[in-house]
VMD Tcl script that draws the C-alpha trace (Angstrom):
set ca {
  {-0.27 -3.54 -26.42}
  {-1.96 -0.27 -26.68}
  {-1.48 2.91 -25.16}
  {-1.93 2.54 -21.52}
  {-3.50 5.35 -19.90}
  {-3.67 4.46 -15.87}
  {-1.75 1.88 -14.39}
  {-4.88 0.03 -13.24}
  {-4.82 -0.97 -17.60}
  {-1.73 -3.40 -16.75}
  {-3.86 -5.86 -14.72}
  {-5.94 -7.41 -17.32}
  {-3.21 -7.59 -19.40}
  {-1.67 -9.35 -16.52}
  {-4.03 -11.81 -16.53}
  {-3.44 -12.88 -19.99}
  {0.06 -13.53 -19.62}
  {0.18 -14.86 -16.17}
  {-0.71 -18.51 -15.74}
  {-4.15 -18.46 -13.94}
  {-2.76 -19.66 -10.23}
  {-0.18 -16.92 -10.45}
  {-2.68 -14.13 -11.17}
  {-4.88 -15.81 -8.75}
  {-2.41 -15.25 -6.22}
  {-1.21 -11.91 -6.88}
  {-4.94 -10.20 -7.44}
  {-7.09 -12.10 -4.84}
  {-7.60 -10.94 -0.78}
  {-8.42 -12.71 1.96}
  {-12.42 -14.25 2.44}
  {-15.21 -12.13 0.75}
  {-11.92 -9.84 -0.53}
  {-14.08 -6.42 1.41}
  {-10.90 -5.02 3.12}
  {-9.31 -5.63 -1.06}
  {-11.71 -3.60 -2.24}
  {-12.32 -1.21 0.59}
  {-8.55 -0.08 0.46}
  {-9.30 1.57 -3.48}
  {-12.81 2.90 -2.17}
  {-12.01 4.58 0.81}
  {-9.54 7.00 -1.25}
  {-12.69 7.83 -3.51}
  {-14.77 8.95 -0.29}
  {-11.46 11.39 0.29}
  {-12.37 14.40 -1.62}
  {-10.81 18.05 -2.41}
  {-11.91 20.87 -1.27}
  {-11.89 23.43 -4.24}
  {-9.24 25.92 -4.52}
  {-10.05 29.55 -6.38}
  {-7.76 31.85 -7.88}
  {-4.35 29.66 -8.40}
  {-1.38 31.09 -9.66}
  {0.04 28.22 -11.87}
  {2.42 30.79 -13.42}
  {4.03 30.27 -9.86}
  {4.44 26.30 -9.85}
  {7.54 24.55 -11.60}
  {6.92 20.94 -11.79}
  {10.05 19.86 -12.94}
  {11.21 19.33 -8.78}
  {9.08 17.79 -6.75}
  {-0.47 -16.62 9.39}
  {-1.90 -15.85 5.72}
  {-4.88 -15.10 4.34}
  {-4.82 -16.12 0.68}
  {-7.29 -17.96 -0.69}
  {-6.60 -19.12 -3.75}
  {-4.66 -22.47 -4.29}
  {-1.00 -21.66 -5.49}
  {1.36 -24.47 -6.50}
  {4.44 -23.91 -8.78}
  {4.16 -25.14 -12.41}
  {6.66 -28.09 -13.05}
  {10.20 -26.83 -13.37}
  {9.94 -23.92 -12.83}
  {12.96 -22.00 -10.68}
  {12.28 -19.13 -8.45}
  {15.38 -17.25 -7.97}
  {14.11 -15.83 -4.31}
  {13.42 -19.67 -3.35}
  {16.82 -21.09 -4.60}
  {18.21 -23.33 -1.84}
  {15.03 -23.67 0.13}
  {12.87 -26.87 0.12}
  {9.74 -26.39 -1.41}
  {8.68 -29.74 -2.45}
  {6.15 -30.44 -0.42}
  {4.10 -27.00 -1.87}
  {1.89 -28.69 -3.86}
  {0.58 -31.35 -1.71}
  {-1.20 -28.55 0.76}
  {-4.92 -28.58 1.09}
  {-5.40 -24.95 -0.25}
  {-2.45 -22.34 -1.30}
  {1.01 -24.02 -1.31}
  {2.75 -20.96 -0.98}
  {0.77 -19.96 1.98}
  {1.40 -23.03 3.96}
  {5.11 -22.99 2.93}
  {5.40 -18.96 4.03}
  {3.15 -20.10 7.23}
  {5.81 -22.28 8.19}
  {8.74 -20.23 7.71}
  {7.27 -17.82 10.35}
  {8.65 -17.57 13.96}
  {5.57 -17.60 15.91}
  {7.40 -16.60 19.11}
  {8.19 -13.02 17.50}
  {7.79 -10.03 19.73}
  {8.62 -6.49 20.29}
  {11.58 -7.28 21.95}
  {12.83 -8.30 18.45}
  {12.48 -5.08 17.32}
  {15.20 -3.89 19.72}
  {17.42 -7.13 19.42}
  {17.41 -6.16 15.45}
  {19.03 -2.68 16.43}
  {21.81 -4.68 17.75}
  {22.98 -6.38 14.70}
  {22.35 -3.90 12.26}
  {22.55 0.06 12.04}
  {19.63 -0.13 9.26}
  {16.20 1.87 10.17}
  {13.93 -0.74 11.24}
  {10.65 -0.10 9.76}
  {7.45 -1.87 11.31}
  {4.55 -2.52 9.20}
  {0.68 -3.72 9.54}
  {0.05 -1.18 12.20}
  {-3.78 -0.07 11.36}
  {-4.31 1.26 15.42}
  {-2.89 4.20 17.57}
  {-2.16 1.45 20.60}
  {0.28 -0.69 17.84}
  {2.01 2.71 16.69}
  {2.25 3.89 20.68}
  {3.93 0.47 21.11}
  {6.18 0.73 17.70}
  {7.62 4.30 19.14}
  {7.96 2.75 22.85}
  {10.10 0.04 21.55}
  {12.42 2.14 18.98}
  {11.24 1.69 15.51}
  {12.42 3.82 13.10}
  {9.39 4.16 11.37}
  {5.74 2.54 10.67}
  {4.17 1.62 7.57}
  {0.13 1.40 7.59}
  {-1.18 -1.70 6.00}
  {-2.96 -4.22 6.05}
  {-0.71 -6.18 3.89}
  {-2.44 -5.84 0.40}
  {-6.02 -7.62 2.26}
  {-4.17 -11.12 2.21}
  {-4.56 -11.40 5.51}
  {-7.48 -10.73 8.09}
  {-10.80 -9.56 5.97}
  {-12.93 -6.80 7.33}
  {-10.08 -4.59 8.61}
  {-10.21 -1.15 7.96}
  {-8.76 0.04 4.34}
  {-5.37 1.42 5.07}
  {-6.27 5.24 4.07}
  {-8.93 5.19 6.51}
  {-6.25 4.21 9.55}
  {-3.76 6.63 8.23}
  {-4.66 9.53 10.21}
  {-5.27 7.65 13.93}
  {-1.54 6.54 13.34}
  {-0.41 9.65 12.09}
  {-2.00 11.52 15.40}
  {-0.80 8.78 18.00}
  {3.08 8.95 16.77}
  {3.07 12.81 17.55}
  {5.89 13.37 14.97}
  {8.04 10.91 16.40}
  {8.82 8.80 13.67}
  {7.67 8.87 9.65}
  {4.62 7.01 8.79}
  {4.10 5.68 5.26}
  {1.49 3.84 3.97}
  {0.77 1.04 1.31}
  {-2.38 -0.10 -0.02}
  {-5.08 0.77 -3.13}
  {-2.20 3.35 -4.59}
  {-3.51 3.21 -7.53}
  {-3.45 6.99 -8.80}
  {-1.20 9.81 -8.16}
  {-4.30 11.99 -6.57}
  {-3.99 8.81 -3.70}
  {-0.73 9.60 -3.13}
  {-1.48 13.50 -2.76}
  {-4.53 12.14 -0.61}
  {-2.38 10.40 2.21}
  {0.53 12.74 1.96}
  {-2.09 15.77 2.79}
  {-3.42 13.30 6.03}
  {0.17 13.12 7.15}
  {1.85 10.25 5.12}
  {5.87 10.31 4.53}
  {5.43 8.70 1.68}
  {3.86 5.48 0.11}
  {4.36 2.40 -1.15}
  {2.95 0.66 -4.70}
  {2.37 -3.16 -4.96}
  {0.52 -4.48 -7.51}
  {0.58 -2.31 -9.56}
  {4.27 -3.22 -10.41}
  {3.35 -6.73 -10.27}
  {1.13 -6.54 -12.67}
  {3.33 -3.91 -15.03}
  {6.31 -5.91 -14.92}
  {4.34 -9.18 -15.75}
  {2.93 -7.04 -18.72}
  {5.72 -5.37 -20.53}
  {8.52 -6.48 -18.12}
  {10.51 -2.95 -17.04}
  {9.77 -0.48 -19.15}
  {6.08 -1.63 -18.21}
  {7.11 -0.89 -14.50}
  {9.08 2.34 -15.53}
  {5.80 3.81 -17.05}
  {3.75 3.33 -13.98}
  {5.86 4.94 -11.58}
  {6.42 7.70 -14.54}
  {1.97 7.85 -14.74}
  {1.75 7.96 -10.88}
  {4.38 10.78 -10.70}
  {2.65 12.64 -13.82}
  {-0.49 12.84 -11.84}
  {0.66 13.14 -8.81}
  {2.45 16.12 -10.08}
  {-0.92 17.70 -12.05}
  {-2.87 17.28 -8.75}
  {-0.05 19.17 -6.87}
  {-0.46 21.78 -9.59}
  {-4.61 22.35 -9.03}
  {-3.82 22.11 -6.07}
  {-1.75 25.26 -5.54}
  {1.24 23.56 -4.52}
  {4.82 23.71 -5.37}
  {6.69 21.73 -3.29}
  {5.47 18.84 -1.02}
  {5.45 21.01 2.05}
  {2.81 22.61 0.46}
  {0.30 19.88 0.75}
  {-1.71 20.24 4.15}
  {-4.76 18.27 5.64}
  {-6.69 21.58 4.40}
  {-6.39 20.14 1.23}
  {-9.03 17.55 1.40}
  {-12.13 16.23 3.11}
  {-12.32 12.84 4.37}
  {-15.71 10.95 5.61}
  {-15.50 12.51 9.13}
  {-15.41 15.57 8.42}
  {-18.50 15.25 6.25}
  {-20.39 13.71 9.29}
  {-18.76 16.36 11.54}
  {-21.07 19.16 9.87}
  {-23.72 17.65 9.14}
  {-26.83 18.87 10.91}
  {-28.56 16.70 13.63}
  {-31.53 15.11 12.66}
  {-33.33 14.40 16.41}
}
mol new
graphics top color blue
foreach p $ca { graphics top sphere $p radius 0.5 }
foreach p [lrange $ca 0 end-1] q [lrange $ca 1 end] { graphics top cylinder $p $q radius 0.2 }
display resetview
């Protein structure tokens, strides 16, 4: 393996090592695989607005129902310690993705947002909701006493054509007024992505495939160096940035999509 440079690098060497259902399963989105896509290219339509005169002297960086549709079955004897005890035989006789069908059917249908509040009864954990994309879900999160919200859309396995998770960040951000932390998961694939939804209001984020495909790569020292790149440039962008701590980072640092169409000059 050479030297990897961006943790995007660990996916085709993924693919090589993973049989082909497996990577199937871990890389693909749901239908035409838009919303997959749209949640890397919204945070390259998410630009910075320049910063002159920096004093880097100044900054210390040493603080700072599914939707799959590929056909999964599990190869022949092969044990899954997070599936030990559970019956999974009849996987591989399902018409598309065996591990969709079998996860379909584990799932309580009858689930509300009462649950949320019987949950606070039986554990003093934070109970974090997530796949809220829209200020009325996040209104209804707070109203019912979740400790927090993640945005996502739950990698694009799910419902195709839903808006890329960057792109919802800030409507949830504005409808939970500071009430409770919002993170967000999705396309985090470089560390200025993470500076990018920490500066629209994000308490932090959360990486998926990326360690997926890392650990199925060079196991955990592969995972170790992509959390170690995303810091690294997570920390440079903080630097040319002209920030030293996270505080720092404000929505003045950057200029999303609508405030491009904001200025722009009428045309009629």
């Amino acid at each position: 393996m050479g030297e990897i440079t961006n943790v995007m690098e660990y996916q085709a060497i993924a693919k090589q090592k993973l049989p082909k259902m497996a990577y199937d399963y871990y890389a693909s989105g749901a239908e035409d695989e838009w919303t997959l896509q749209e949640n890397r290219e919204a945070f390259s339509r998410i630009l910075f607005r320049p910063r002159i005169l920096i004093d880097v002297s100044k900054i210390d960086m040493t603080t700072t129902v599914l939707g799959f549709k590929c056909r999964f079955v599990l190869p022949p004897n092969l044990t899954l310690k997070n599936f030990e005890g559970l019956d999974l035989g009849k996987m591989d006789q399902a018409a598309d993705s065996g591990l969709a069908s079998y996860v379909a059917g584990q799932i309580d249908r009858t689930l509300s947002w009462k649950d949320v509040k019987w949950l606070q009864t039986i554990t003093t954990l934070p109970i974090l909701v997530k796949g809220v994309i829209t200020a009325e879900d996040t209104r209804l999160a707070v109203e019912n006493g979740a400790a927090g919200i993640i945005v996502s859309n739950h990698g694009a396995r799910q419902l195709d054509y839903v808006p890329a998770t960057i792109s919802a960040l800030e409507e949830v951000i504005k409808a939970a007024r500071g009430q409770l932390p919002v993170f967000l998961d999705g396309g985090v694939r470089r560390g200025t992505d993470v500076f990018k939804a920490l500066a629209l209001g994000a308490a932090g984020v959360f990486v998926g495939r990326p360690v997926v495909f890392a650990l199925a790569a060079a196991g955990e020292a592969g995972v170790s160096n992509v959390m170690k790149m995303l810091r690294d440039e997570f920390e440079l962008t903080m630097a040319l940035s002209g920030c030293t701590c996270l505080a720092d980072i404000t929505r003045n640092h950057i200029v999303t999509e609508s405030d491009r169409l904001r200025v722009m000059p009428s045309r009629l």
